[in-house]
N, C-alpha and C positions, 0 to 999 in steps of 0.2 A: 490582398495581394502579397504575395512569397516576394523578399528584394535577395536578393541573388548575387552573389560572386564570384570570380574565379581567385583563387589561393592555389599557393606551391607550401605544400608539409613541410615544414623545418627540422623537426622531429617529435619523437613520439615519448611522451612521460613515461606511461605505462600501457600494457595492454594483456586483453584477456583472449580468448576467442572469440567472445561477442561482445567484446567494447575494447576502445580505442582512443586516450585520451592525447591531445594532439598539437603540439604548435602549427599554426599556418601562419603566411606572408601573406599579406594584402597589399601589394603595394611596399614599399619600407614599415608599414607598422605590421606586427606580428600580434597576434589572438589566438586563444587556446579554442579548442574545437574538439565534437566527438564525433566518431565514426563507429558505423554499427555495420559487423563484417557480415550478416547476415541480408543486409539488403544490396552495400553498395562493393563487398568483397574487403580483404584485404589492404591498408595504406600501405608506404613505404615514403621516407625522408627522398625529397625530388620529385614526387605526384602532385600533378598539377589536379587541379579536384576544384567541382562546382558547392558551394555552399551560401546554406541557407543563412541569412545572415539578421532576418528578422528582428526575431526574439532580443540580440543585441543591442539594433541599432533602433526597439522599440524601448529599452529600458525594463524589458519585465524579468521577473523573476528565473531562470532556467539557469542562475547558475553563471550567466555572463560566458557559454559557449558558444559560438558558431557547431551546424551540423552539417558533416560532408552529404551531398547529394548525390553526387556522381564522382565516382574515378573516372577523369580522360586517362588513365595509364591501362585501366580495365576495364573497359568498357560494356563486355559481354557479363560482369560481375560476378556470380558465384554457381556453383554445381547445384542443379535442381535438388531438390528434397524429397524426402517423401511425403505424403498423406496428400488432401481433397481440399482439405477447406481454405479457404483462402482468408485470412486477416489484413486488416488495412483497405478489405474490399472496395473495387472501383476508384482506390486513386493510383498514382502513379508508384506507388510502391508497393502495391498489395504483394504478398508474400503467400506462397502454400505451407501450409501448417501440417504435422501427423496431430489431429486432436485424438483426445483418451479414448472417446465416446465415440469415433466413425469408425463404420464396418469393417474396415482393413487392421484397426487398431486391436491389437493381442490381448486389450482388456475392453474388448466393445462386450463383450458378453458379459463382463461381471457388471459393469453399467444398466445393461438392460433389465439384468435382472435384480435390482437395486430395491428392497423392501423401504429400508428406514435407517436412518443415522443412528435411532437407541440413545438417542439422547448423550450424545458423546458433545460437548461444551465448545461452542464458539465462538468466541471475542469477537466483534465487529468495531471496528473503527472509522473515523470519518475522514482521518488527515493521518498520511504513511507516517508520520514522526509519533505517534501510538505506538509500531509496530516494534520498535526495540524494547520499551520498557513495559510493554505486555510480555513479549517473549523472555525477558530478564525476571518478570515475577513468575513467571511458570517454570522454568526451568530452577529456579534457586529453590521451589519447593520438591519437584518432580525432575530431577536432571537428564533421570532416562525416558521419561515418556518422550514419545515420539508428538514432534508440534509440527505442521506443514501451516506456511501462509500464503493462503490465497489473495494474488493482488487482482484490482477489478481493474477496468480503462477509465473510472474518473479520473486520471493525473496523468505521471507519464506513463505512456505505450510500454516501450523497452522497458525491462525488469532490471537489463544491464543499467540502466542508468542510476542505479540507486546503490550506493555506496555501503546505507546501511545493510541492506539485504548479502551483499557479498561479506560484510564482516559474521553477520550475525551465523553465515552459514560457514565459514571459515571456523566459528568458536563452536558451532551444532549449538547452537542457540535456538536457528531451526533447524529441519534436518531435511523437507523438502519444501520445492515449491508449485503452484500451481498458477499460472498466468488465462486469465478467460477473459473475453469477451474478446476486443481488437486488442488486449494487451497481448504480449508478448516474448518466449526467452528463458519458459522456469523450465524447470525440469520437467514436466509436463503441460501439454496445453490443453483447454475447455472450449466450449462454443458458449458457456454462462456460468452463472453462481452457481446455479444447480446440479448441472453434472462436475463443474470442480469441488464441490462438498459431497458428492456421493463419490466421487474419484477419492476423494483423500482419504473419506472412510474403508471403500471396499479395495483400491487400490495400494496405498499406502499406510494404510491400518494405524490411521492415526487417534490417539488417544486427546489429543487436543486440535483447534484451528486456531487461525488467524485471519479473517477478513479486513483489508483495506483497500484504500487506492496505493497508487506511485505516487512518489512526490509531485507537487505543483497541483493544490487544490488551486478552484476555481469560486472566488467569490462575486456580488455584483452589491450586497448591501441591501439587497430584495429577501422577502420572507422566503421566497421558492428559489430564486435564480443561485444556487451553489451546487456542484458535485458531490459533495457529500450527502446529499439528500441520499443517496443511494443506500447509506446507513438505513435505513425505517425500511427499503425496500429488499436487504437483506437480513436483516432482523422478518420478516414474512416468507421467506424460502426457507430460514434456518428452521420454523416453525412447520410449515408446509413436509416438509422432509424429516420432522418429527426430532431433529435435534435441540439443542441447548441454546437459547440464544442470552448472549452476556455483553451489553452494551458497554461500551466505554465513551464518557462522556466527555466534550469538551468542557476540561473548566480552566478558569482563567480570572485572575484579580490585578493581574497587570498591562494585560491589555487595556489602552488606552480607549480602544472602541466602546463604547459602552454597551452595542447589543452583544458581546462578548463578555460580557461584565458576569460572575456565578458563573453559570449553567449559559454555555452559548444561545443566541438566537437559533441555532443551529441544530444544536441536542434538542430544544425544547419544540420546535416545530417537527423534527422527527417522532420524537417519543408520544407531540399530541396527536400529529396529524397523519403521519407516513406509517407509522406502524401500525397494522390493524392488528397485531398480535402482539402477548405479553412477552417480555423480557425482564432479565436480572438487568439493574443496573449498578456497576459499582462508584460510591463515592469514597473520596480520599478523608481522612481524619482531620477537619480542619477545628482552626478556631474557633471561639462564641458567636466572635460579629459575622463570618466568611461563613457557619453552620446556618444561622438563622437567616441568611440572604437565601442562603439553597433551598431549604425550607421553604421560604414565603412562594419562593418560582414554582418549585412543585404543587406547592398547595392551590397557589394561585389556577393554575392549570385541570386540576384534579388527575396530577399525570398517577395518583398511587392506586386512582382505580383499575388504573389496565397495567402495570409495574411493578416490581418488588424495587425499592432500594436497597442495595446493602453499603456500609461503609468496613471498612477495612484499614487497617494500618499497614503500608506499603512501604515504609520507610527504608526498609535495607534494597531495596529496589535503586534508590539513587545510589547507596555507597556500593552494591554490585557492579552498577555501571561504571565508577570511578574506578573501581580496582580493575575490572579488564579496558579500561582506558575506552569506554563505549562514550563518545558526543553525546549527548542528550540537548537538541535544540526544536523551537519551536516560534516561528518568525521570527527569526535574531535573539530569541532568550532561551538562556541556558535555564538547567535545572534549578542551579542557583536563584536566578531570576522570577520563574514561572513554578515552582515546585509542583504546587497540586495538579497542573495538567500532565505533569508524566507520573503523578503518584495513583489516579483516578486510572491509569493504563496498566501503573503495577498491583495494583487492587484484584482487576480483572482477570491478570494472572494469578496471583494467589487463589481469587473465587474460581477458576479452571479444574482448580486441583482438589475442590472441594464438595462435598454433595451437592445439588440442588435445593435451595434454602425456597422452594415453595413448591 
């Protein structure tokens, strides 16, 4: 059940074309909120607006925003679009998309005729907080290769909603984006992984990728039940399309969960079970005792018969981040805190720029 409210905008912090970040009144208490001008139009300070107030008033993770649903001030909302496909299909907000890959689109023909990736290196991640400091080791090696990241709909929809993505393309950290599945908002849109990995190749003649979700993984504490499963099942398309597939692993020694503990419950049921094809994966330089725990998970598993490991020293990957003033967080821990889970993401970048080590 959606809980629902009516709010008068107080004003507006900031905004872009496709996002909107937002004081509303509920009453005498006042709550930040966003508004996506692409579904419900434009706001303005005095619009009375229905929102979803959910996510708030369940306590989960989004950020502690309310989301506008409707302008009562606009009701008829925004100028049709171009293209066919429809995104957010069958509920109240579906949306027409131009995707790359339909017949009206001006590169449906280089889609169709789409041979092979050529082995051009694709980072795959499980949780959007990868995606800076993948992008941070690649570009600190390779400044001018062109990097596109593809976000999938495991997490959030809206691409606007991710803060890091608008920095990281504000610095050409990446240079474009590609939103598939019900996601939504890059610079270009897909109907899957597959045609936004042949789009970024023959469209955007990208020398690197990025696969992840948006922010707000979904976990349950079950061996299957997480969104990131989606990692092993694009680790299989990157294969399938004959490109590079370059895992980035969850690691983590501070996380208090213990199936998190090394090598995620998360990494290691992808890399046993979801991926029917090989991948590089990179690990981060660690200690005696934090090397030989990794160790025993892999061996334990028998993940090096279908896997290459590599390790890699990522180290200037965090002091990157610090000098262009990039956050690096990951459930409430900074890089300070969590080091090797965003050093295993700048690994990945470094290995990008590098041959194929099998």
């Amino acid at each position: 059940m959606i809980t629902k409210k009516i709010g008068v905008v107080t004003g507006i912090d900031r905004e872009k074309d496709d996002v909107q970040w937002l004081k509303v009144a509920i009453g005498v208490d006042e709550f930040s909120a966003i508004n996506y001008p692409s579904i419900s139009g434009m706001v303005k300070p005095g619009d009375e607006v229905i929102l979803n107030t959910t996510a708030v008033e369940q306590g989960l993770g989004t950020g502690g925003y309310h989301f506008v649903m409707l302008n009562l001030a606009n009701i008829e909302g925004v100028a049709q679009r171009q293209g066919h496909i429809m995104k957010l299909r069958y509920t109240p907000y579906q949306i027409k998309m131009l995707t790359i890959e339909e017949q009206t689109s001006p590169h449906h023909n280089m889609i169709a005729n789409f041979k092979s990736l050529d082995g051009i290196p694709v980072m795959i991640g499980s949780l959007h907080s990868k995606l800076a400091p993948a992008a941070l080791g690649y570009k600190l090696l390779k400044p001018k290769g062109r990097l596109v990241y593809i976000m999938t709909d495991g997490g959030a929809l809206p691409i606007a909603f991710s803060k890091t993505v608008a920095v990281l393309k504000e610095l050409r950290l990446i240079d474009n984006t590609i939103t598939v599945g019900h996601a939504f908002g890059g610079d270009y849109e897909a109907v899957n992984v597959y045609s936004g990995l042949i789009a970024a190749k023959e469209v955007l003649k990208a020398d690197a990728v990025i696969v992840c979700m948006g922010p707000g993984v979904v976990g349950t504490g079950t061996e299957w039940g997480f969104s990131g499963i989606e990692q092993g099942e694009i680790i299989n398309a990157v294969n399938i399309l004959e490109g590079r597939a370059i895992v980035i692993p969850r690691v983590a020694f501070k996380d208090k969960r213990k199936r998190h503990k090394g090598l995620s419950h998360h990494t290691l049921t992808i890399l046993e079970k979801v991926a029917l094809q090989s991948a590089e994966v990179c690990l981060p330089v660690l200690p005696k005792h934090e090397r030989e725990f990794l160790k025993e998970q892999i061996r334990a598993r028998k993940l090096e018969d279908k896997h290459t490991f590599v390790t890699i020293d990522a180290e200037h990957v965090i002091d990157y981040a610090k000098d262009l003033k990039i956050p690096l967080f990951v459930m409430g821990r900074s890089a300070e805190d969590e080091c090797y889970y965003f050093l295993a993401a700048g690994a990945a970048g470094f290995l990008a720029t590098q041959k194929r080590v099998w």
